[in-house]
N, C-alpha and C positions, 0 to 999 in steps of 0.2 A: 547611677544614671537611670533609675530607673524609674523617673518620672518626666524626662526627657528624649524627644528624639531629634536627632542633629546631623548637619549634612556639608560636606564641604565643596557638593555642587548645588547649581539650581534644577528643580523637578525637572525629569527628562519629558512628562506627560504628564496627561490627566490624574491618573491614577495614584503618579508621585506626589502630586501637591498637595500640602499640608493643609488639611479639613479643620476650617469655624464653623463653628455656628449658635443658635441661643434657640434654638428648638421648630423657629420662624423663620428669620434669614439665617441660610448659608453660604459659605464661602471657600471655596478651596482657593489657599493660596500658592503660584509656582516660583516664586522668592527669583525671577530674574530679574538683574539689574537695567539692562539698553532696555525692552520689553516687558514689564511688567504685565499677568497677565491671572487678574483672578477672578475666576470664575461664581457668579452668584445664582443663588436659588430663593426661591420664597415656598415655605408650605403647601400654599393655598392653588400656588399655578398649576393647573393641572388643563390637559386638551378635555373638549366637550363643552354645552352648551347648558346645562342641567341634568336631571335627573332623565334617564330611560324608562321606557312603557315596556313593562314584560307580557308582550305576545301570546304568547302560549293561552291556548283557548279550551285544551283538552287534557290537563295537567292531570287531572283523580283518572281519568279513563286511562293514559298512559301507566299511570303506577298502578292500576290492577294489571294492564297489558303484562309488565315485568311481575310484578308476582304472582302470577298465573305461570308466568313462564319456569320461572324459578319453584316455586311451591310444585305444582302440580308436575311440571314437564319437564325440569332439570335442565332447560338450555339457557347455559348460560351465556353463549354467544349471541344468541335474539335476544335474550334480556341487555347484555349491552348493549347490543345495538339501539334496541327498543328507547335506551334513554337520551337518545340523541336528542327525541323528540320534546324533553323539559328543557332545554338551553336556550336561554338569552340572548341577550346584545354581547360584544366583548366589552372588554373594561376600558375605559380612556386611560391615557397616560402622562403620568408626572411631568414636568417639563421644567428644562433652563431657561431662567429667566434674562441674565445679561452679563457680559463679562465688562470689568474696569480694566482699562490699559491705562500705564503710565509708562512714560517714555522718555529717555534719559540720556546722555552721551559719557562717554569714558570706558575702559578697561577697567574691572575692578579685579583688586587684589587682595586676599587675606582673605578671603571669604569665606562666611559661615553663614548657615540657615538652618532653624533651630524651630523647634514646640516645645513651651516649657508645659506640660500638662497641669502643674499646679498650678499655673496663673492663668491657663487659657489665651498666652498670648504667644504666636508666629513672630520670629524677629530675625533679621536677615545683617548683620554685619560685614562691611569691606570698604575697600580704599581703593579711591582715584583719586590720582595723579597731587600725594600725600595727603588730603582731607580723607577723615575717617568717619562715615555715613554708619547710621542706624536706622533702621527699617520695624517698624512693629505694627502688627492688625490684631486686630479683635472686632468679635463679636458682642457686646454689652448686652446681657437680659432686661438689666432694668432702665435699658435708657431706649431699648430696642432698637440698634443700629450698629453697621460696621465703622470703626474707626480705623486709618490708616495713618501713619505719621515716620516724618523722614527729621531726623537730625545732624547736625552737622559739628565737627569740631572746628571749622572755619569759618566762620561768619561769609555770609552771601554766595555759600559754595551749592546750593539747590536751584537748578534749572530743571523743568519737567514739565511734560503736558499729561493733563488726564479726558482721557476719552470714553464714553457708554456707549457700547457696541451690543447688540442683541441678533443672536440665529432670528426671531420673526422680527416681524415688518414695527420698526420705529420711528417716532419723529422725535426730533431734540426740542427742549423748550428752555426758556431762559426768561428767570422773572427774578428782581432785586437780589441779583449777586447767586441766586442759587440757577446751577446748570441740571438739569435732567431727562427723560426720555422717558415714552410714553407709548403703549403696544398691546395688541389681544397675543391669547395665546390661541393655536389652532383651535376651531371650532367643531372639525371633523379631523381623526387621524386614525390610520388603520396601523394596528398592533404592529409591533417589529416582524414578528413570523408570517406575518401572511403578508400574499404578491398585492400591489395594488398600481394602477397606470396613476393615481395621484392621492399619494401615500397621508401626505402631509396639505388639509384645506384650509385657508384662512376666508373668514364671511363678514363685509363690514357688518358691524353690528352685533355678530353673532362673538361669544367666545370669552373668558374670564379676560378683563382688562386688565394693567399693573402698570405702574408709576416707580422710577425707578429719581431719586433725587441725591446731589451730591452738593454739600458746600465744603467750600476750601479756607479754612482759618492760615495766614500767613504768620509770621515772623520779619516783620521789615522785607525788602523786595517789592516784587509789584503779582499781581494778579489777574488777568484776564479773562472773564468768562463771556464766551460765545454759542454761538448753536454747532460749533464743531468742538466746544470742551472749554477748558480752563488751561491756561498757558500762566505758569509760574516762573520767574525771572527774576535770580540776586535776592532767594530770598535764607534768613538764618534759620529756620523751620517750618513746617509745615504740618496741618493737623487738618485731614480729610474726615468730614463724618458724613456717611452714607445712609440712607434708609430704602424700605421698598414698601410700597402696597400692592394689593387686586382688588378687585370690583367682587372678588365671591363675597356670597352672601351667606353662606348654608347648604349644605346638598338637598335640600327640597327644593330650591329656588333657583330659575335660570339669573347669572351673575349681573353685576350693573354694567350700562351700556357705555357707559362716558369711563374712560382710563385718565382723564383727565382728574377725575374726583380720587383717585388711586394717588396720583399725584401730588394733589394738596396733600393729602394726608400723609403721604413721604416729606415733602416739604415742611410742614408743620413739627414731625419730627424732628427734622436737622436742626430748623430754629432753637428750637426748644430746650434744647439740652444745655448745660452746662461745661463748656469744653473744660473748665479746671477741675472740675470733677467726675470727668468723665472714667477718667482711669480708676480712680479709688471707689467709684462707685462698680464697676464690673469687678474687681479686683475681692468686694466684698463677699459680693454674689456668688463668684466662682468658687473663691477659694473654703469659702464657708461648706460648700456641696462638698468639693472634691475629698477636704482633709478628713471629710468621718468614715473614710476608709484607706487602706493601703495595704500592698504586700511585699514585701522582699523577700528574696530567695538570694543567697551567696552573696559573693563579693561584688560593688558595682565594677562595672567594666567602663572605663572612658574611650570609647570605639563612635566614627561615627554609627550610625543605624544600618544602613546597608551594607557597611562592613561586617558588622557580628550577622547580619542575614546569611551573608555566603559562608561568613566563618561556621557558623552551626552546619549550610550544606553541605562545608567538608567531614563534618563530622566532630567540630567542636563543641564541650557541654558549656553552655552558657543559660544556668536557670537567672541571671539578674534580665535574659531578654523575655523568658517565658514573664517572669513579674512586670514588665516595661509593656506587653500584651495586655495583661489583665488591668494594669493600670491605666491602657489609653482603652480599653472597652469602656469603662466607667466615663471618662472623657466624650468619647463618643456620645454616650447615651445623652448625656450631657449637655452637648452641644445639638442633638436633633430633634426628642425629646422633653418639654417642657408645660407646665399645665397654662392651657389654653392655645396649644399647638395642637396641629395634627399630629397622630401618632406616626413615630419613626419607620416608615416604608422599606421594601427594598433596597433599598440606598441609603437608609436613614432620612438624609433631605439635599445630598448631594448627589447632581446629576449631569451629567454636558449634552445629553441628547434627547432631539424632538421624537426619535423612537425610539427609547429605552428597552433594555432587555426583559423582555416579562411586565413590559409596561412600567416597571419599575415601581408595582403596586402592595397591594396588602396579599400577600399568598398566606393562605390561611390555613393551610396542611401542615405545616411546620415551622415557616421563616416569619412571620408576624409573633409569632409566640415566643421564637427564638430570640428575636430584637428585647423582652423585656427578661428572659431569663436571670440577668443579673443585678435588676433594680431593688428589688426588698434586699437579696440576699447583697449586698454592698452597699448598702446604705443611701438609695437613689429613691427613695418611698413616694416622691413628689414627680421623678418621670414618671413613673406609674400611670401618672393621671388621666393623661392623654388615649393611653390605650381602654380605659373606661371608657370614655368621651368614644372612641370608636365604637367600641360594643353597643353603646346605647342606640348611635344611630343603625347599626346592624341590626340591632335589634325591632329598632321600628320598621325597616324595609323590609328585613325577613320576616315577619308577620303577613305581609301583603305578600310576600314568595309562598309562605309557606298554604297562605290560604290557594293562591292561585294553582300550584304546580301540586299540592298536595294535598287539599280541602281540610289543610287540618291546625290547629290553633294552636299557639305559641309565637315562635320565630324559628327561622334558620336559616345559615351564614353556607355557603360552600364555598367554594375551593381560591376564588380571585375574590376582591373589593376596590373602590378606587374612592376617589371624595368625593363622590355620586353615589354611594354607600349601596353598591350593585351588592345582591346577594344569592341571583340564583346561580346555576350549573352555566359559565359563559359557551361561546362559541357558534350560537345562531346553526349548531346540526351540524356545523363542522370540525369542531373540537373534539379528541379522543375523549371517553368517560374516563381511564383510568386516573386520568386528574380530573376532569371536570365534573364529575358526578362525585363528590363529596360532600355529602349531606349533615357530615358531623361534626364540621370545623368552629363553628357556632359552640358546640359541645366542648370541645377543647378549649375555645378563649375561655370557655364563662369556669375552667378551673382555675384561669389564672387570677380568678375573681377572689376565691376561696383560697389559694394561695398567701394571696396580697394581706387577706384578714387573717390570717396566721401568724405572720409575720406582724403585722402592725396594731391586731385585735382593737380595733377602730370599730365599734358598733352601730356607732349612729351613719357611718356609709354601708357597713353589711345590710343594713335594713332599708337603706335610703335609695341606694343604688347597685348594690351586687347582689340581692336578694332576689329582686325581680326579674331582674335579668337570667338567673338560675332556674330561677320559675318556669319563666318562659319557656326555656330550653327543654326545660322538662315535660311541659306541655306536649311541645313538638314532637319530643323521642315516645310519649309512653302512646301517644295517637299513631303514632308510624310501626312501632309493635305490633305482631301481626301471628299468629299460633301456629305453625308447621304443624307435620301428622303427629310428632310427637310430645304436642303437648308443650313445647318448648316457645319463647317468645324472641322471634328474630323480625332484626333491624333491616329491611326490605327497602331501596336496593343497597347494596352495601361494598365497598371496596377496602383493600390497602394503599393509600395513596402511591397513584403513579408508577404500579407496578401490575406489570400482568402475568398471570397466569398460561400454562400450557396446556390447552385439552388433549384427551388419548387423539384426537383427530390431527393436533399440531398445529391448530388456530389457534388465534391468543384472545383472551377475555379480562376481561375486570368484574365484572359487574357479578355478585353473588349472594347469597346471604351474608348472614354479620360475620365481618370478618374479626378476627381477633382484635385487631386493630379496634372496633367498633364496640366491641366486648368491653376492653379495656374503658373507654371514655363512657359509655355511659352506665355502665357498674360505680366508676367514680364520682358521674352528674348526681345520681341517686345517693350516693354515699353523702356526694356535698351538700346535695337540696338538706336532708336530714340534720346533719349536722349543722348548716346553717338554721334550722329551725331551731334548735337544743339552745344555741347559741343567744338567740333572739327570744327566745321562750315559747315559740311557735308550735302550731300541731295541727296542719291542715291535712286535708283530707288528698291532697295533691303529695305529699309527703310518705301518706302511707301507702296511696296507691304502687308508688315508686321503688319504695320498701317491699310489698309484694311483687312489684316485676321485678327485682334485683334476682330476688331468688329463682326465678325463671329465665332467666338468660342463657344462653350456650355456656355452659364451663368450656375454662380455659385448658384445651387438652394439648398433650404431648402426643409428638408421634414414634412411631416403634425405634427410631435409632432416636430418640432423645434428644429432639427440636420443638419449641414451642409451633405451633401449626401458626400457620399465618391466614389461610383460607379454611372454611370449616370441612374442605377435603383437602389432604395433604397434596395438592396441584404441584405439577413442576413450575417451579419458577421461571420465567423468563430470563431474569436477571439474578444468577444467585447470589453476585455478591453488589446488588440494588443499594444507592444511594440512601433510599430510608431504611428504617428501622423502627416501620409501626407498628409492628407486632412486640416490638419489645416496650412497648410505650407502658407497661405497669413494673417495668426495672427504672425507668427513666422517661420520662418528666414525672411519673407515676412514681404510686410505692407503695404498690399492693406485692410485687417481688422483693426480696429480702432474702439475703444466704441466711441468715440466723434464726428466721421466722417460717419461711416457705420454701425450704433447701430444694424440693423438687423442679420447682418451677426457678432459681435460680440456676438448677442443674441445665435445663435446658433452655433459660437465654444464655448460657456461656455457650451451650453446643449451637446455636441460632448465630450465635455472633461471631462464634470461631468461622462457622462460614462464610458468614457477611464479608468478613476482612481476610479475607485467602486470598485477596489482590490487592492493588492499590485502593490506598483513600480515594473516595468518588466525589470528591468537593471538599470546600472550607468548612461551611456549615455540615455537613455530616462526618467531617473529622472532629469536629466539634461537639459531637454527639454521642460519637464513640468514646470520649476522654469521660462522659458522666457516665455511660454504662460500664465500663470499666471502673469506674472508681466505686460504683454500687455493687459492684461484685467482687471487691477488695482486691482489684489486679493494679498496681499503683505503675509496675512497669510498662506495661501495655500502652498502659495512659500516657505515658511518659512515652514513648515509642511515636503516640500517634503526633502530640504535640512536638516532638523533635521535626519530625514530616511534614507538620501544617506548616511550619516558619522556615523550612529549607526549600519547601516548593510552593508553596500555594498563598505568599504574601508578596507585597510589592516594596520598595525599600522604604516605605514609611509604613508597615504593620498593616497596611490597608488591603482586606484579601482582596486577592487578585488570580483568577486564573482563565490564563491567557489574557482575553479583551474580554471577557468575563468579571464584574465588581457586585458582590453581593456582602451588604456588610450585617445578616445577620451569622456570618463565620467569626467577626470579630466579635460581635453584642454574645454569639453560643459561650465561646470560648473565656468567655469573663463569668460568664455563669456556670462554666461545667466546671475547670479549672478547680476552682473551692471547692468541687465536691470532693476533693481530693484530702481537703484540709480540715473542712466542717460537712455533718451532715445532721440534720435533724429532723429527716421524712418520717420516725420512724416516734415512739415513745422515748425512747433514747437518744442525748446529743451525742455525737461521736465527735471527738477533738483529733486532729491527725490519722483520720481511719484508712488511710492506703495514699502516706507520701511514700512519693517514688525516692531509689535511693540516692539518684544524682542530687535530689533539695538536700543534702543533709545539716545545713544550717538554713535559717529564712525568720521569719514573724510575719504574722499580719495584723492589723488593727481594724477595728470596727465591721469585721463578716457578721451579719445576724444569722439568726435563730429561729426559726418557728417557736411562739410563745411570746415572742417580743424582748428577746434578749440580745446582745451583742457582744463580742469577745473578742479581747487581745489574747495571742499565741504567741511565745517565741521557745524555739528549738535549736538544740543544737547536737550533731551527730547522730541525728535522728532520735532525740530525747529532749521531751516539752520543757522545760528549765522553767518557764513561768506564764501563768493563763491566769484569767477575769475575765472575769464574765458581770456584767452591767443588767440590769431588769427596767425599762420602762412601764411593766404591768407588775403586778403581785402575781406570786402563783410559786408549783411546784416544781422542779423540773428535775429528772435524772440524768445523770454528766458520765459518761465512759470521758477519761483521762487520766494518760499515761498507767495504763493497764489497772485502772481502778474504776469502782463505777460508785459515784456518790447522788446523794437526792437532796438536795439544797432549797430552801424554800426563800424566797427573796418578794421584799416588797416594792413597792414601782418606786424608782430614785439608787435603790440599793446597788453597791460596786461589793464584788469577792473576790479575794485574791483566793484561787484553787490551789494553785501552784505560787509560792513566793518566790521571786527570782532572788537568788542567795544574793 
């Protein structure tokens, strides 16, 4: 069962209901029968009116202010403070767009409601009053729309009405047979966390518009459509297809004014499709994506979903639900993620509130990055896309940031973004620095840039679009370098994300020189500019400059009891067992640490991390983060410990984390991505084939995990012994393979399949 989840009630809540989507629209559906009731999203809605003016008039004056303070005077508490003064507007926030009600009478009995992940289709089975009903939605990529559809095994057994209801201000409209509604999204809204007497502004005129359009294909019966819905009566089927649009135009441009024009082009969608082919045409789409990867672990289990959830909280091993995780990560990514979408947010693209938590934006410290963790490495090469398409625009706003606040050329991304492609330090002076002032997050996407060409060794995009953008980057950090007394080149100002420090005084700070955290990323930027050059055949002078600072950075020191240092003084932590863990960022997402290579420095992220986790796990996504560190440090049990603990506390009874009224899913998108590193790793010159299963998997396989190099591999094991492995080459080239306590060098051309291991 471990490519399904199934349920033998309907969603108690938001949280519970089963997530569509095609990267564009989404859809949570809550499978009730009287009340049907699901929830839609679009991309593109997002509150705000365009693009924000960054203020700041005294941006280069402010950052001598702080490195004067820091350089010369050692305070680092007027240096945080000091940076209040580079902060922005805050970011606007994601928004729901409309929910579909369908409404029905009868008790139903036998009831089931189900996600099959391989088809990408929600279906909901039960009986009233002996007729037995089918219920199935989707999401279609290539037809771009939700479809809904009701069956019957008794002819003229569907009565129902369907209604478009929306949290903002709607009008219904009704034109040849098609029903739909039509509405701005807030024009002005103030963040979830701050007080506001009127939180939530709508402005005629002002604000992205959307069109939301429904038509109803029948089966004999009768149809009704009015400007209160569609009223369906005595009919033998039904086949609802849904579309939406917005007025957005682009994040440089304030959005179109008429919703109306949002409309049509919903409309035009519904027309247009092919309802007999609408199934087999999603069905191609999806299942084409999903199948070039999978994983099982053990036996399937046929439990509903939220039954095996408690059952592991009592303490039962059930690895088929750990693989039924990793294979609705993939799903996910799936469904929110697609090229020519916005890249996967906070939420992915499902959301039910006009004030979301965190804005429900692009946080760029960890959880944006974490959302594509699993796409090259399981075979998702095409979500990918979108998160370029974000960079790029980050990239041109952060240029006009970076000149403004910093007088210096390049670009750079801090800490929030939204689809107003904001990229300085937010909060207008009243935001904390320990997150807002992150000046390196920019630095961190553009690895996943050089990641992605590892994996897929696609050169005409390393040169086309992830070159320049590394470029930039590098721009940015080698202008912001700055000489101390000793000669050394530190990253001014500089933090650990969201984490502060204790002074001998007992005040708390962020703000310091480079912090290790900042060490790490751009030792790696320089490493990657370079090696994107070699690649490309490149040799600029931008290249070599980078090359000489690399070797002027702060090394990465230990401290006397044998912990990687996380500020360049061994500071009390505020939090010592703190939700991140960016000081460990060269064990993981990094791979400059290595037990085999730089035993030192893995000696002390194990001693970093043993204290990290001296308490409970501090979220989804950072249990999520601990399973790769761990697995990078060959602790397969640990790993296994933290993932028993995500799925007994910190998920909702459809895998969707959940803690509390807290939904952050990039704890799902980590966990699809750390999880393998447990199974595959190839950071290193060396593939590693099963380098730290835990011993509860002692039976499992997976299919299609890639490789850095451009390779991809079936596994199967059994008693914790490989029985049979291939490995596939879509490039030519050499590669060295640790498998099953061997270590071989196999030279394969692009097309070529190896059996390593023959399954007897």
């Amino acid at each position: 069962m471990s490519h399904e989840l199934w349920f033998h009630t309907p969603a108690a809540d938001w949280f519970e209901a089963l997530p569509l989507g095609n990267g564009h629209l989404g859809a949570k559906v809550f499978g009730r029968i009287a009340e049907e009731r699901i929830v839609l999203n679009l991309d593109d809605v997002w509150s705000g009116d365009g693009p924000r003016t960054l203020t700041v008039t005294d941006g280069p004056a402010v950052l001598a202010d702080v490195r004067q303070m820091l350089l010369d005077e050692g305070d680092q508490l007027a240096a945080t403070e000091r940076t209040r003064a580079l902060q922005g507007p805050l970011v606007e926030s994601y928004q729901p767009l409309a929910d579909l009600l369908i409404r029905a009478t009868g008790e139903p009995q036998d009831y089931r409601r189900g996600l099959d992940l391989h088809t990408g289709i929600a279906a909901v089975d039960y009986t009233v009053d002996g007729a037995r009903f089918r219920r199935e939605t989707y999401v279609s990529t290539p037809d771009q729309v939700m479809v809904w559809t009701i069956t019957a095994d008794r002819p003229g057994s569907i009565d129902l009405d369907l209604e478009l209801t929306s949290q903002h201000p709607v009008e219904a409209e009704v034109a040849d047979g098609i029903y739909g509604v039509v509405g701005h999204a807030p024009s002005d809204l103030t963040i979830e966390y701050r007080q506001s007497p009127d939180p939530i502004r709508y402005e005629e005129g002002r604000g992205i518009g959307f069109g939301v359009a429904l038509r109803a294909i029948k089966q004999n019966g009768t149809a009704t459509v009015t400007d209160q819905g569609v009223a369906v009566r005595g009919a033998d089927s039904l086949t609802v297809v849904l579309s939406a649009a917005s007025t957005f135009a682009g994040w440089k441009v304030s959005p179109g004014r008429d919703p109306l024009v949002a409309l049509r082009e919903a409309t035009a969608a519904v027309n247009a499709v092919s309802v007999e082919k609408l199934r087999g045409r999603h069905l191609d789409d999806h299942v084409s994506l999903y199948e070039r990867a999978e994983l099982r672990l053990g036996e399937p289990v046929d439990l509903p979903t939220d039954e095996r959830i408690r059952s592991v909280a009592a303490g039962r091993n059930d690895p088929d639900l750990v693989a039924l995780a990793v294979n609705f990560g993939r799903y996910l990514l799936m469904a929110s993620s697609r090229p020519g979408t916005q890249a996967a947010n906070l939420q992915g693209i499902w959301n039910q509130d006009r004030r979301p938590m965190w804005a429900s934006d692009w946080t760029n410290n960890i959880n944006t990055q974490m959302n594509y963790w699993p796409a090259d490495l399981t075979g998702l090469a095409e979500c990918f896309h979108p998160l370029t398409d974000l960079l790029e625009g980050l990239a041109e706003s952060g240029a006009e940031t970076a000149r403004i606040l910093y007088g210096a050329p390049g670009w750079v991304s801090h800490h929030n973004a939204d689809i107003w492609r904001a990229t300085w330090p937010v909060g207008d002076g009243g935001d904390d620095p320990v997150w807002s002032m992150c000046a390196t997050c920019g630095v961190w996407l553009t690895a996943h840039l050089m990641e992605h060409y590892r994996f897929q060794q696609d050169q005409d995009w390393l040169r086309d679009r992830a070159y320049p953008l590394i470029a930039g980057a590098a721009e940015f950090v080698l202008w912001m370098l700055v000489e101390d007394g000793d000669g050394r080149l530190q990253f001014v100002p500089s933090t650990a994300p969201e984490h502060h420090f204790v002074l001998p005084s007992g005040e708390k700070a962020s703000v310091d020189l480079t912090s290790t955290y900042d060490s790490w990323l751009i030792r790696e930027l320089f490493a990657n500019l370079v090696e994107a050059e070699a690649a490309l055949g490149l040799s600029s002078e931008l290249a070599a400059r980078a090359a000489a600072a690399r070797d002027r950075l702060p090394g990465i020191r230990v401290t006397p009891d044998g912990r990687l240092h996380e500020w360049p003084t061994d500071w009390q932590p505020s939090e010592p067992q703190h939700r991140h863990q960016s000081h460990l960022y060269g064990l993981y997402p990094g791979a400059e640490i290595d037990p085999d290579r730089t035993p030192e420095w893995a000696a002390a992220a194990r001693a970093s991390l043993e204290l990290r986790t001296s308490g409970a796990t501090n979220g989804g996504w950072t249990a999520a983060w601990l399973v790769a560190l761990w697995a990078r440090l060959y602790e397969p049990e640990k790993a296994s410990a933290v993932i028993g603990d995500y799925l007994s506390r910190l998920v909702s009874d459809n895998l969707l984390h959940r803690d509390g009224d807290i939904f952050q899913i990039d704890a799902n998108f980590g966990m699809t991505g750390c999880i393998p590193e447990l199974l595959i790793q190839s950071h290193t010159d060396t593939i590693r084939l099963l380098p730290a299963l835990p011993a509860d998997w002692p039976d499992g396989s997976f299919r299609g995990l890639r490789a850095r190099g451009g390779l991809s591999f079936d596994v199967t094991w059994r008693d914790g012994r490989i029985t049979a492995a291939t490995v596939r080459a879509a490039r030519s080239g050499t590669h060295r393979i640790a498998v099953a306590g061997d270590l071989v060098t196999v030279t394969l051309t692009a097309g070529e399949q190896l059996d390593l291991i023959r399954a007897a």
